[in-house]
C-alpha positions as CSV (number, residue, x, y, z in Angstrom):
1,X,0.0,0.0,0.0
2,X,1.4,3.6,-1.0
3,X,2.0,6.3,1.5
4,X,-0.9,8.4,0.5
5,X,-3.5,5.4,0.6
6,X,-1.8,4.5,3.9
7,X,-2.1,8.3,5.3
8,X,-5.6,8.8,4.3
9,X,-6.8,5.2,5.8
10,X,-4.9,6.7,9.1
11,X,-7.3,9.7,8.8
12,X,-10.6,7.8,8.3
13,X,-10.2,5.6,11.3
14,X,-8.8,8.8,13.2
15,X,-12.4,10.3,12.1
16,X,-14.1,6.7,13.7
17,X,-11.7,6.7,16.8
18,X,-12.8,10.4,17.6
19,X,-16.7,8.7,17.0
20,X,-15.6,5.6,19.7
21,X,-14.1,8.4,22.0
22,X,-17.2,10.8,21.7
23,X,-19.7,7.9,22.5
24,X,-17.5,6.8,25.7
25,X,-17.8,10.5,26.4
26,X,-21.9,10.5,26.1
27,X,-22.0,7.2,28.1
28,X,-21.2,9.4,30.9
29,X,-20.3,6.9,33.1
30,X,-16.4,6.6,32.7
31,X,-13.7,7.4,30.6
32,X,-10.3,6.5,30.0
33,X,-7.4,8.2,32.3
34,X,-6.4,10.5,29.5
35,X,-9.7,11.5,28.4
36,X,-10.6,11.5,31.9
37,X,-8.3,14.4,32.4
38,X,-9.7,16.3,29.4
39,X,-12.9,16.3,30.5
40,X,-11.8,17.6,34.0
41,X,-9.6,20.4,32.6
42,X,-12.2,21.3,30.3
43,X,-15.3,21.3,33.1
44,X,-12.6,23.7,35.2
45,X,-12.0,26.1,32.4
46,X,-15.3,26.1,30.5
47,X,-13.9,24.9,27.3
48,X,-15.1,22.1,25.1
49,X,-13.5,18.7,25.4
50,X,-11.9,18.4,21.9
51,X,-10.7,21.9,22.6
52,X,-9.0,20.3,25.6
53,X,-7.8,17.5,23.8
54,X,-6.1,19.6,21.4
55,X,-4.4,22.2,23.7
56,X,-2.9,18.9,25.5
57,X,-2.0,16.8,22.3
58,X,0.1,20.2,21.0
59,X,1.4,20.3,24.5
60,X,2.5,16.6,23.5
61,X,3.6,17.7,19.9
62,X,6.0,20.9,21.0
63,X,7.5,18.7,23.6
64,X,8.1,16.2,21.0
65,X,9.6,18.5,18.2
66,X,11.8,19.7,21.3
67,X,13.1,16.3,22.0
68,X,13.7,15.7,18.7
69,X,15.0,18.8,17.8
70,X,12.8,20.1,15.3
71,X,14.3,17.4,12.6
72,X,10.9,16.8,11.1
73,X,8.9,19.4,9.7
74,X,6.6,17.3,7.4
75,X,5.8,14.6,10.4
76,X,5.3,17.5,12.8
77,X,2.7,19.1,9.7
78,X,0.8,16.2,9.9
79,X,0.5,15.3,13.5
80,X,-1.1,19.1,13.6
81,X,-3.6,18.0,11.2
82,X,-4.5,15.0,13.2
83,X,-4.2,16.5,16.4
84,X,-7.2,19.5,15.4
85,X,-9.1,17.2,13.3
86,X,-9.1,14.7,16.5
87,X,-10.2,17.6,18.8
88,X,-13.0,19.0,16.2
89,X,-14.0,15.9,15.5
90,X,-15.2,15.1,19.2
91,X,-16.7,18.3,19.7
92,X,-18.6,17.9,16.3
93,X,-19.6,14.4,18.0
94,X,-20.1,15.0,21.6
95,X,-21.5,19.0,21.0
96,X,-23.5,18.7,17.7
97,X,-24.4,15.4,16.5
98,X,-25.0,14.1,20.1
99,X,-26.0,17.4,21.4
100,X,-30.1,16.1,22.3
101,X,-29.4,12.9,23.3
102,X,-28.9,12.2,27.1
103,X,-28.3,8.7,28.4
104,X,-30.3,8.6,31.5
105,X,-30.3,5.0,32.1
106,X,-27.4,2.6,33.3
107,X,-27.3,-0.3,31.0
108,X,-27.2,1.8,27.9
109,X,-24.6,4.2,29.4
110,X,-22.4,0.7,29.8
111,X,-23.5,-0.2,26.3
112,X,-22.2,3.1,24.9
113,X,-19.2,3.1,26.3
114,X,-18.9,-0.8,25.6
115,X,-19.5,0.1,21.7
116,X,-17.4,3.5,21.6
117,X,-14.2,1.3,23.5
118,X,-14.5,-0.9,20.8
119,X,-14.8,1.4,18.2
120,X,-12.1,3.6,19.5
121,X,-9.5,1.1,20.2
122,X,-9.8,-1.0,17.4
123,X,-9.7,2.4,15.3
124,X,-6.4,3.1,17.0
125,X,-5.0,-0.2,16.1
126,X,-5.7,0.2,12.4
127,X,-4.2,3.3,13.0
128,X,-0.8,1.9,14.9
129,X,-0.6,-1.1,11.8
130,X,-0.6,2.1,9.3
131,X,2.4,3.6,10.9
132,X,2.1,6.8,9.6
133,X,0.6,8.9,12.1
134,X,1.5,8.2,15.5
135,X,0.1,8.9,19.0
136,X,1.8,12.0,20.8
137,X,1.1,10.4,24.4
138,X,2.7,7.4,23.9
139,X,5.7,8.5,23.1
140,X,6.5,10.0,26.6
141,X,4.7,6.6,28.2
């Protein structure tokens, strides 16, 4: 598979993951530890969550062009891109197309998040197989 085939698959299931993440999100009973922080940060500041997630992910992204001294301008172009499509996509999600719907009962809040873990991290392992695009937070895990 070419590069450009290879980085455009890597943005479709980076549009899916951000889907699997938002649904978690509207479960609204748990999240992952990193989106867990988002979501706090975001509550104390009054900002949206994909906001969040993108002022942290280019937190995550200047560190890394830091550390690796600033060798890799194209790589660094398109982790931007993914890093504010990622963020608008979940607000788009969680703000717009979820914006009436309120899970009010237990069992489908566990079935949500159930459904958007699944999508999310199987999205994210497509994405890791692609190896074009990586993941800003695992590099300093």
């Amino acid at each position: 598979m070419n590069h450009f085939k290879k980085y455009l698959l890597s943005y479709v299931f980076y549009t899916i993951a951000a889907f699997g993440v938002s649904l978690s999100i509207m479960a609204n009973v748990g999240v992952s530890s990193y989106n867990a922080m988002n979501l706090a940060v975001a509550s104390v500041f009054h900002v949206k969550i994909g906001t969040m997630t993108i002022i942290f992910n280019m937190s995550f992204l200047l560190l890394y062009m830091i550390l690796t001294k600033f060798r890799m301008p194209l790589m660094y172009f398109i982790q931007t891109i993914s890093v504010f499509m990622f963020g608008y996509l979940i607000n788009f999600y969680v703000y717009f197309l979820f914006k009436s719907y309120v899970v009010d009962q237990y069992l489908i809040g566990l079935l949500l998040i159930t459904v958007g873990t699944l999508i999310g991290g199987t999205s994210i392992g497509v994405i890791v197989h692609l190896n074009k695009i990586i993941f800003l937070w695992k590099v300093f895990a």
